[in-house]
N, C-alpha and C positions, 0 to 999 in steps of 0.2 A: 777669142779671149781678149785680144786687145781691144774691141768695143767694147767689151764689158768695163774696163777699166776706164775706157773716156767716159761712160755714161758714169759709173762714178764719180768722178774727177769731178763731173758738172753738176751734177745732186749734191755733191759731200759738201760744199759751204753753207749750205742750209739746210742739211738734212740731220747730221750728227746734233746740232743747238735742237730741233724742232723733238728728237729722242730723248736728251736729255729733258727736257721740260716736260715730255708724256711720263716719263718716268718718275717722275719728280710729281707730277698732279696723282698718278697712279699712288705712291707712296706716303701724299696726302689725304686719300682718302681713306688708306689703308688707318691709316692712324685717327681721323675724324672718325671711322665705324668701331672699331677696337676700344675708344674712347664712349663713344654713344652706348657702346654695348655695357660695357664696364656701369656706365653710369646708372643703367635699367637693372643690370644687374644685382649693381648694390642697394638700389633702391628697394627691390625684390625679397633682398636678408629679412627685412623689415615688415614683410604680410604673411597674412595666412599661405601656407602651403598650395593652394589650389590657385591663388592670387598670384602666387611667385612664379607657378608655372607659366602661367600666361606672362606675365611680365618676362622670366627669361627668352618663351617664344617670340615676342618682340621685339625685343632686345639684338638676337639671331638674325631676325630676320631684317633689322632696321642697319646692319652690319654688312648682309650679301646685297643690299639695294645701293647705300653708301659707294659700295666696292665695285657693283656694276656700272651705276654713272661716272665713277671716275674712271672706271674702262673704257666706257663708251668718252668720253670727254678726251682721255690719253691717247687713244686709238685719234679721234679728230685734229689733237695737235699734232700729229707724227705724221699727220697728212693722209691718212685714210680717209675713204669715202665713208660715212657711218651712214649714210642715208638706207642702204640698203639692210644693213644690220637694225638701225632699230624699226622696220619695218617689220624684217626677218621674226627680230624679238617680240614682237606684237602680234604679229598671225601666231607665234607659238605658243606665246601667252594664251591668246583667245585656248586654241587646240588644246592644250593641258588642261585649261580651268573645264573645257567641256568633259576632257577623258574623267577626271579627275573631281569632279563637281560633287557627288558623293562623298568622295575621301573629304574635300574642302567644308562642303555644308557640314559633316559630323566636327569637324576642327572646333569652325566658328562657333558650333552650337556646344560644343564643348569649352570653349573658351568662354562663353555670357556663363555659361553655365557655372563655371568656378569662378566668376566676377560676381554673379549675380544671388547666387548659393540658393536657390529657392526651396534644399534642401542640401545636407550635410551628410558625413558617415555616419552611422549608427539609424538613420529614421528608417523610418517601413512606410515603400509608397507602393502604388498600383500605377504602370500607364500602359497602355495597348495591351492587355490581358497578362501581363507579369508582374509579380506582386513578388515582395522580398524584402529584405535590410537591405543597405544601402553598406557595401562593405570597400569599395572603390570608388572614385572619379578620377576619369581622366580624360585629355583630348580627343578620344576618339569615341571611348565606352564606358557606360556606367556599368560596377558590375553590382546585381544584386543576389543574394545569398536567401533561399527559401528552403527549408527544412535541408532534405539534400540535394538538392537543383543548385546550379548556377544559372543563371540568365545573365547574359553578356547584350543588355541593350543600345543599339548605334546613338549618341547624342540629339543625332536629326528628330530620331523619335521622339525624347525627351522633351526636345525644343518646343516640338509643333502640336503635339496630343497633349492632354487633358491631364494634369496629373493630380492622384490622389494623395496628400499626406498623412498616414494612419497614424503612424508614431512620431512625433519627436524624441530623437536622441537625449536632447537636454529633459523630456517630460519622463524619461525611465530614470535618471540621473535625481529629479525631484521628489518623483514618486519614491524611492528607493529610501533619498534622507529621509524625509519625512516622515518614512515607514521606521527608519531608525531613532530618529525621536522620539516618537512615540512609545517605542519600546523603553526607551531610556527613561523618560517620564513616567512608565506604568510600574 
């Protein structure tokens, strides 16, 4: 016990300054992500619904990255080795994106997808043999809605197959006035 206390004694004039300063960068990031987030966020209030989501997912995730380098950066000033850790964090990287590459490819193509809108709720498409309204999007699945059928299709498919657009939403919404003027006219 009493070597524990020397070896103390001989780390503690520069070890207690080196924690406070990790904690203190730790604390700094916390607040630059919180901050970054907020900002995507509110920017977010201001788009289509399907725009906002992706912007919040960014937003999330531009806040756990923020939070992890000033972990890894807090951990190097308090004198830990990080060499092995962001190693560590890299083969694990790799290993998830591989377990996980499906789950990630439907994300991403669900995210172009509410960026890019190459169709909206209400249309009627066809891709890879399911054909329906178009009654959801979301990051993982589109869902479409056929007489009484749901088809729940993965984004990935969306992304990469051929899609057919039979209806525009906005063209039932046309047709519909237009049918009303006329009558109004007649």
């Amino acid at each position: 016990m009493n070597d524990f206390f020397k070896y103390v004694e001989r780390i503690a004039p520069g070890f207690w300054p080196r924690v406070g300063i990790a904690i203190a960068i730790f604390l700094i990031a916390w607040l630059i992500g919180t901050i970054v987030k907020a900002i995507i966020c509110r920017t977010a209030k201001h788009l289509p619904a399907g725009k906002a989501r992706v912007l919040r997912l960014i937003g999330s995730s531009s806040k756990i990255v923020i939070l992890l380098v000033g972990a890894i950066t807090a951990l190097a000033m308090a004198g830990v080795d990080v060499k092995a850790l962001v190693a560590g964090l890299g083969l694990s990287g790799f290993a998830l994106g591989f377990a996980l590459k499906d789950a990630l490819s439907n994300l991403l193509a669900g995210a172009l997808i509410l960026i890019y809108q190459p169709f909206e709720c209400g249309d009627v498409i066809e891709v890879a043999g399911s054909r329906g309204q178009v009654t959801e999007i979301n990051l993982r699945y589109t869902v479409l809605q056929c007489d009484d059928k749901t088809h729940l299709v993965p984004n990935s498919i969306l992304y990469t197959n051929k899609i057919t657009l039979e209806e525009k939403a906005e063209d039932k919404k046309t047709d519909s006035a237009d049918d009303e003027m006329e009558k109004f006219y007649e």
